[in-house]
C-alpha positions in Angstrom: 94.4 146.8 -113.0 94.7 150.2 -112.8 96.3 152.4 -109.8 93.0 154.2 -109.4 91.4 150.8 -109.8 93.4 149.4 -107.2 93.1 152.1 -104.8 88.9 152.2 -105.3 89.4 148.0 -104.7 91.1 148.8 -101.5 88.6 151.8 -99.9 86.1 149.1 -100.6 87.8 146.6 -99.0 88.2 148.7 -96.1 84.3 150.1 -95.7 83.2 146.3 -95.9 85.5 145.1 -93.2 84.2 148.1 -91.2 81.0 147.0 -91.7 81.4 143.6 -90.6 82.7 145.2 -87.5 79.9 147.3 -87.2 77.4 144.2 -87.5 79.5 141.9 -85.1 79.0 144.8 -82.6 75.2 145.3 -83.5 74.7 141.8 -83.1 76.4 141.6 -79.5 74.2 144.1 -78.3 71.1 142.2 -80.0 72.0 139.1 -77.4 75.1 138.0 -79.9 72.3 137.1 -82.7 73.4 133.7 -83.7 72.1 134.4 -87.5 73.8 137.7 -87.8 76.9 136.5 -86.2 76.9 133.2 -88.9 76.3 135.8 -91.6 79.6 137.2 -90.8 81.7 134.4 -89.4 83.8 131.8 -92.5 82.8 127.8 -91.7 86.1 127.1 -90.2 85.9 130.5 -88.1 88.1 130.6 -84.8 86.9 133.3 -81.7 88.5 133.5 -78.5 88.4 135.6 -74.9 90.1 134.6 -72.0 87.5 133.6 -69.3 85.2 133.5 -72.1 86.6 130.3 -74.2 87.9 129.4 -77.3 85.7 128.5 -80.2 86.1 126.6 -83.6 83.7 126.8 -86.4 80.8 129.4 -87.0 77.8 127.2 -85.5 80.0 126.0 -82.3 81.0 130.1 -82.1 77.2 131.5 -82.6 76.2 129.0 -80.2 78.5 129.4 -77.2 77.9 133.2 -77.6 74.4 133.2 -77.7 75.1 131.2 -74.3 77.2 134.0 -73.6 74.5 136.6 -74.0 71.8 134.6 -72.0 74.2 133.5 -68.7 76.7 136.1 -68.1 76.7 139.2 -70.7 73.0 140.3 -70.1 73.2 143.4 -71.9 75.6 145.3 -74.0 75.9 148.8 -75.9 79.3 148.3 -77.9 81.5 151.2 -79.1 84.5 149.5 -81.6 86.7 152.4 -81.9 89.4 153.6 -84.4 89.7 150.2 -86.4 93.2 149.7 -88.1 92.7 147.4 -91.2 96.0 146.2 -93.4 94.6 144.5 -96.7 96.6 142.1 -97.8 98.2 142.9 -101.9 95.9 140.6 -103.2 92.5 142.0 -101.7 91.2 138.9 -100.5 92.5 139.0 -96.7 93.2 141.5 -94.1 94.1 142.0 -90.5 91.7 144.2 -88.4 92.6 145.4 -84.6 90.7 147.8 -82.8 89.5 149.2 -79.5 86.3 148.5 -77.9 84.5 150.4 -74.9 81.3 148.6 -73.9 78.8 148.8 -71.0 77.7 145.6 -69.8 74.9 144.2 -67.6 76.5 141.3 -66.3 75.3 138.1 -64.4 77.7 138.0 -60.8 75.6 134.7 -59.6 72.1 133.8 -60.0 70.7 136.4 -57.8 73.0 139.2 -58.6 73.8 141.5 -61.8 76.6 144.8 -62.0 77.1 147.2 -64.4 80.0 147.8 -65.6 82.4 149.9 -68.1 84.6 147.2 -70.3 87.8 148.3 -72.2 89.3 145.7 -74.5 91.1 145.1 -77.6 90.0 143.1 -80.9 92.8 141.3 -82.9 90.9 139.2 -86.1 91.7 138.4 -89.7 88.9 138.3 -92.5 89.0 137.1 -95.6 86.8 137.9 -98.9 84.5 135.1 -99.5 82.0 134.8 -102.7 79.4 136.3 -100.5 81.2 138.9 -98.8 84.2 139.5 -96.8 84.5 137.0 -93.2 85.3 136.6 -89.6 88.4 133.8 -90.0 89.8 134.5 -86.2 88.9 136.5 -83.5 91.0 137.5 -80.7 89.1 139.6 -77.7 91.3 140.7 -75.2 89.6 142.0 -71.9 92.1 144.5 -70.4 89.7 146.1 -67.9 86.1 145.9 -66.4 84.8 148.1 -63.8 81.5 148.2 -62.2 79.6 151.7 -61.9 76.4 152.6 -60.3 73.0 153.2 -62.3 71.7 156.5 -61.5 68.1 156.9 -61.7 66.7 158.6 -63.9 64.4 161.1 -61.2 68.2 161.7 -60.0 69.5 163.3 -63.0 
């Protein structure tokens, strides 16, 4: 392969990973879509978030996160910011970690929801599958969430 080969191999690489960044957030704000989420998660996929759980295998991960979606995280807007990609020499793995400000509506009991301003930090490894490039293990750290007022809209 050439060095102009290889470099085109890699840019790809990298706008496909960002992509399935990009759909992992879309899908969390579309109530963590169990079918878009198993589109981008491998079989034997790994996800975990402290307070949230720990998660082995694409159905077991779409499913607790669609539980997820309906019982605690009631809405979301998700920004990933600035992701830093290394692909491995081969092209067929790579390790992602990125930033992620998100508002939430979240469930505080069953009678109560806040909304609130969520900074955390994504750690995951992909790999390139037949059909695409892969969630193998996800890592969401929560390093802060604060709650903020809704301001209606007659206020503004």
């Amino acid at each position: 392969m050439s060095e102009l080969e290889k470099q085109v191999a890699w840019l790809t690489a990298l706008e496909k990973i960002r992509r399935v960044i990009a759909v992992y957030a879309k899908a969390g704000d579309d109530k963590n879509n169990p079918q878009v989420l198993a589109s981008i998660m491998c079989e034997n996929a790994h996800w975990e978030c402290e307070g949230f759980g720990s998660f082995d295998g694409r159905a077991k991960i779409t499913e607790e996160l669609s539980k997820v979606a309906e019982e605690r995280i009631l809405w979301s807007l998700h920004y990933p910011v600035s992701p830093i990609i290394d692909v491995s020499d081969d092209g067929n793995s790579a390790h992602g970690f990125w930033w992620l400000w998100e508002l939430t509506t979240m469930s505080i009991d069953d009678k109560k929801e806040e909304s609130n301003w969520l900074g955390a930090t994504y750690d995951c490894d992909f790999v390139r599958e037949a059909d695409g490039w892969k969630i193998s293990h996800m890592v969401l750290t929560i390093k802060k969430v604060v709650p903020y007022s809704d301001i209606p809209s007659a206020a503004v």
